[in-house]
C-alpha positions in Angstrom: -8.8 8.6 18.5 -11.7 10.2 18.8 -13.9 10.9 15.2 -17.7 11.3 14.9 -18.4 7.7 14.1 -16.2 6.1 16.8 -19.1 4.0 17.7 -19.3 2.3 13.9 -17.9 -1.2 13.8 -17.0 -3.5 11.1 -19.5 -5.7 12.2 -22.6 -3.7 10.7 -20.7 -4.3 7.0 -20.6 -7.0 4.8 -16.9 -7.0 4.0 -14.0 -5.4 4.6 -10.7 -4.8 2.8 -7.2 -4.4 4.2 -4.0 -3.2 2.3 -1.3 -5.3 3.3 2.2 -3.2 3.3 1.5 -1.8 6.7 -1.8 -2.6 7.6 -1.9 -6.5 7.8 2.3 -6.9 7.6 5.4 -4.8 8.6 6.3 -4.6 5.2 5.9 -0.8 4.7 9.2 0.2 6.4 10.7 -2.8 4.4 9.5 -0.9 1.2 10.7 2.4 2.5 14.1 1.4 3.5 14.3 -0.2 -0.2 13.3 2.4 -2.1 15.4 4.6 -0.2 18.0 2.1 -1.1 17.4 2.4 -4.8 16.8 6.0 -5.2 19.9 7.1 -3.0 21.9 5.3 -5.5 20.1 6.9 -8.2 20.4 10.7 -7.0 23.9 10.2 -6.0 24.3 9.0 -9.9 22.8 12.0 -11.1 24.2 14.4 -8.6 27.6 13.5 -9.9 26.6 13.8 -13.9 25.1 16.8 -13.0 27.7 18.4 -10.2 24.7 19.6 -7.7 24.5 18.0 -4.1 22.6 15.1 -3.3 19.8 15.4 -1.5 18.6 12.2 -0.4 15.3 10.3 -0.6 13.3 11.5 2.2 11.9 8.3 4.0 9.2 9.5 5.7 8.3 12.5 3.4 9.0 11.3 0.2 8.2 7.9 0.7 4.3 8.7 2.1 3.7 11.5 0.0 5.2 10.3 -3.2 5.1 6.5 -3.3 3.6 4.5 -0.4 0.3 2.8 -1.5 0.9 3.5 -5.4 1.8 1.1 -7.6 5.9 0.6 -8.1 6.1 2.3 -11.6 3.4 5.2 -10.9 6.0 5.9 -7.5 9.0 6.1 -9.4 7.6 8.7 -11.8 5.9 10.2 -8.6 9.1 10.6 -6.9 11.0 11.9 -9.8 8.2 14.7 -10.7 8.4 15.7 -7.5 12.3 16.3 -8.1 11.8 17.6 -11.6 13.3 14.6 -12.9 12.0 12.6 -15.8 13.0 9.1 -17.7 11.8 6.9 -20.2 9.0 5.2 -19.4 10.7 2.1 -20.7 9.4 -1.6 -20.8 8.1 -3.8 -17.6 10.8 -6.4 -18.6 13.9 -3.7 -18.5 16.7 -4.9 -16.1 17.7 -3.4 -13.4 19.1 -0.3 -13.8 19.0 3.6 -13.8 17.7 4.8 -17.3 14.3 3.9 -17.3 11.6 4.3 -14.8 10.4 0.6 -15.5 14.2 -0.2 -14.4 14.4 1.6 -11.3 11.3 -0.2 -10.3 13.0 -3.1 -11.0 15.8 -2.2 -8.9 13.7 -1.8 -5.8 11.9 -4.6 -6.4 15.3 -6.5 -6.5 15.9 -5.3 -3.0 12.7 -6.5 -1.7 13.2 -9.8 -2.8 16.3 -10.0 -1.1 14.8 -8.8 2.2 11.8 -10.9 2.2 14.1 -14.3 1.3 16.4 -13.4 4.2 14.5 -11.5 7.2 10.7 -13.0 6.7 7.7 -11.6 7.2 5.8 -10.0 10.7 2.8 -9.4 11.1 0.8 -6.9 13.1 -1.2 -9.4 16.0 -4.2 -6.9 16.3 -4.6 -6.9 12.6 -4.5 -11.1 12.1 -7.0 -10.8 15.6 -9.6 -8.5 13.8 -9.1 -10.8 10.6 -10.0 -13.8 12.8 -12.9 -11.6 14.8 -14.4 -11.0 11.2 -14.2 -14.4 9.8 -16.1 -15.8 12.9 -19.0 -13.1 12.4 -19.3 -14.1 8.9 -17.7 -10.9 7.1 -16.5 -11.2 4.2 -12.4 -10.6 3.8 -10.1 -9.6 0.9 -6.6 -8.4 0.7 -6.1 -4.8 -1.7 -2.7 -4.0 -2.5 -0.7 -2.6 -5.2 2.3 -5.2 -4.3 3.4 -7.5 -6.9 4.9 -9.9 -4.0 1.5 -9.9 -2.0 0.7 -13.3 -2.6 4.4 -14.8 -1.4 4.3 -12.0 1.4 0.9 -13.5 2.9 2.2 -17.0 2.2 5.7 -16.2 4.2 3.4 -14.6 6.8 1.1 -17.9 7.3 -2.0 -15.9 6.6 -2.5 -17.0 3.1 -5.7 -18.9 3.8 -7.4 -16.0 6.0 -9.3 -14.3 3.1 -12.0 -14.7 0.3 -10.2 -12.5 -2.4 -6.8 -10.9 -3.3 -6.5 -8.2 -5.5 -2.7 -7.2 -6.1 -0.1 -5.5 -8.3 -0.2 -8.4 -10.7 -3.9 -8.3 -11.3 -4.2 -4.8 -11.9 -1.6 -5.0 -14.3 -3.6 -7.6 -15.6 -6.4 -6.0 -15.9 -4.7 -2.7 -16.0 -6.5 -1.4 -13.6 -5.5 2.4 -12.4 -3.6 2.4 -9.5 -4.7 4.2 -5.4 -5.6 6.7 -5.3 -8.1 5.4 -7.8 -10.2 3.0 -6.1 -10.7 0.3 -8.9 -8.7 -2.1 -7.3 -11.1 -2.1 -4.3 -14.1 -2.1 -6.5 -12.7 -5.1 -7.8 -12.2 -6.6 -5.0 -15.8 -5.6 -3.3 -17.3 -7.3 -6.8 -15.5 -10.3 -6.7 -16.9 -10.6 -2.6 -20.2 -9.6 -4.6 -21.1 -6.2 -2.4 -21.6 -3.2 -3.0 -19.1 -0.3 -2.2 -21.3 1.1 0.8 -21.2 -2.1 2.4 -17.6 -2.6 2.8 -14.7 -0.7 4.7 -11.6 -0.1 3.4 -8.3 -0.3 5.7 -5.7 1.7 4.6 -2.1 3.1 6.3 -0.9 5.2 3.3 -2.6 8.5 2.1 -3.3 7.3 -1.3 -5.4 4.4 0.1 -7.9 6.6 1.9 -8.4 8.6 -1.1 -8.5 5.5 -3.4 -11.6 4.6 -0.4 -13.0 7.8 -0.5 -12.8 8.0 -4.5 -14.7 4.6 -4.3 -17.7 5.8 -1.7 -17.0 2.9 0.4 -19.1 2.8 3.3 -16.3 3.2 5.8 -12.7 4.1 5.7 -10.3 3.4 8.2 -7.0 5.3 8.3 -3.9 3.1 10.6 -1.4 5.7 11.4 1.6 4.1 11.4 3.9 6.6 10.5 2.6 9.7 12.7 0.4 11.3 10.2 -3.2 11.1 11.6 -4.1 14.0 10.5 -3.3 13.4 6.7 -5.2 10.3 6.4 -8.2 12.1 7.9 -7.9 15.0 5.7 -7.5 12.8 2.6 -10.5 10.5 3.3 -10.6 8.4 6.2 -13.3 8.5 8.0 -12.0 7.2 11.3 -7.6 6.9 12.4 -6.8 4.1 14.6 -2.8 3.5 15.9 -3.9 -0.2 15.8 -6.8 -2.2 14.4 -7.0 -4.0 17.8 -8.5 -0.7 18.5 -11.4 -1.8 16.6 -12.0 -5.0 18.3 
């Protein structure tokens, strides 16, 4: 695709930070087929205590504008505002189950553990060859995501050793860090590298990435449009939309 600063490479910075669901792994349909999973049977639950027709969980509407790139609690309560729907908060350690927004992110996560124990992991091969390409020119590499399997998906992967720092769901919730679109999970991440924002790029697929990028004044920001939606990540932040990051080889 053709933006202003085609001609920038990743080369000229001093690190650069993928997301993972979709950007370094074909995790993000997994995601989206599992959260469609868990808040079909949700909906269905309330259409038939409330006697109005389900309407289903979008999964390429609902799932990009309302939950892809967040972390798993903040996109339940996304999703449900969006319905005019709203739940106890609950308690991270809630089971499974409808009542509590902590429990339907439970749920989900329940389904992607199932998926990732029985199907694996793949990987996108122009993504893994731009890792590679960076490594060798001595660029520094960290994973971003708001996963809280992003450790075991890179392991399943094989890609586990590839990078100099991971920031992930667990982290942040260490830390309780705020969640993309805020960028504080990449500012971590570009501190623990020790650059500064404007030296690194950020690699994002979902909208709330970009922003999170933009939010942090990174010095690039590379929307991967893998769900059709070019011109949402470019209007959100990104300063450049590839289809593939062998693009940027």
């Amino acid at each position: 695709m053709n933006q202003p600063n085609s001609l920038i490479t990743l080369s000229q910075f001093d690190a650069a930070l993928f997301d993972l669901d979709g950007v370094l792994t074909a995790t993000a349909k997994i995601h989206a087929a599992c959260w469609k999973r868990m808040f079909d049977d949700f909906l269905k639950q309330q259409a038939a205590k409330t006697q109005e027709p389900f309407e289903p969980f979008d999964i390429i509407n609902d799932y990009n504008l309302y939950v892809d790139g967040k972390m798993r609690y903040v996109g339940v309560q996304s999703f449900l505002a969006s319905r005019g729907m709203q739940l106890p908060y609950g308690d991270p350690a809630d089971s499974p189950g409808y009542d509590t927004v902590c429990a339907l992110g439970n749920f989900k996560d329940v389904y992607f553990d199932e998926v990732l124990h029985s199907q694996g992991i793949e990987v996108y091969e122009g993504s893994i060859a731009l890792v590679h390409r960076l490594r060798h020119q001595r660029v520094k590499i960290a994973v971003v995501s708001s996963s809280h399997h992003c450790k075991a998906v890179l392991e399943a992967a094989g890609i586990e050793d590839c990078f100099d720092a991971i920031v992930d769901g667990n982290l942040s919730d260490q830390l309780h860090l705020a969640g993309k679109p805020a960028p504080d999970a990449f500012l971590l991440a570009a501190q623990q590298l020790g650059v500064e924002p404007s030296r690194a790029a950020v690699l994002e697929d979902a909208i709330s990435g970009v922003q999170a990028g933009r939010a942090g004044q990174f010095g690039l920001v590379v929307g991967v449009d893998r769900a059709q939606n070019a011109d949402a990540l470019l209007q959100n932040g990104a300063d450049r939309v590839v289809h593939d990051l062998s693009e940027l080889l």
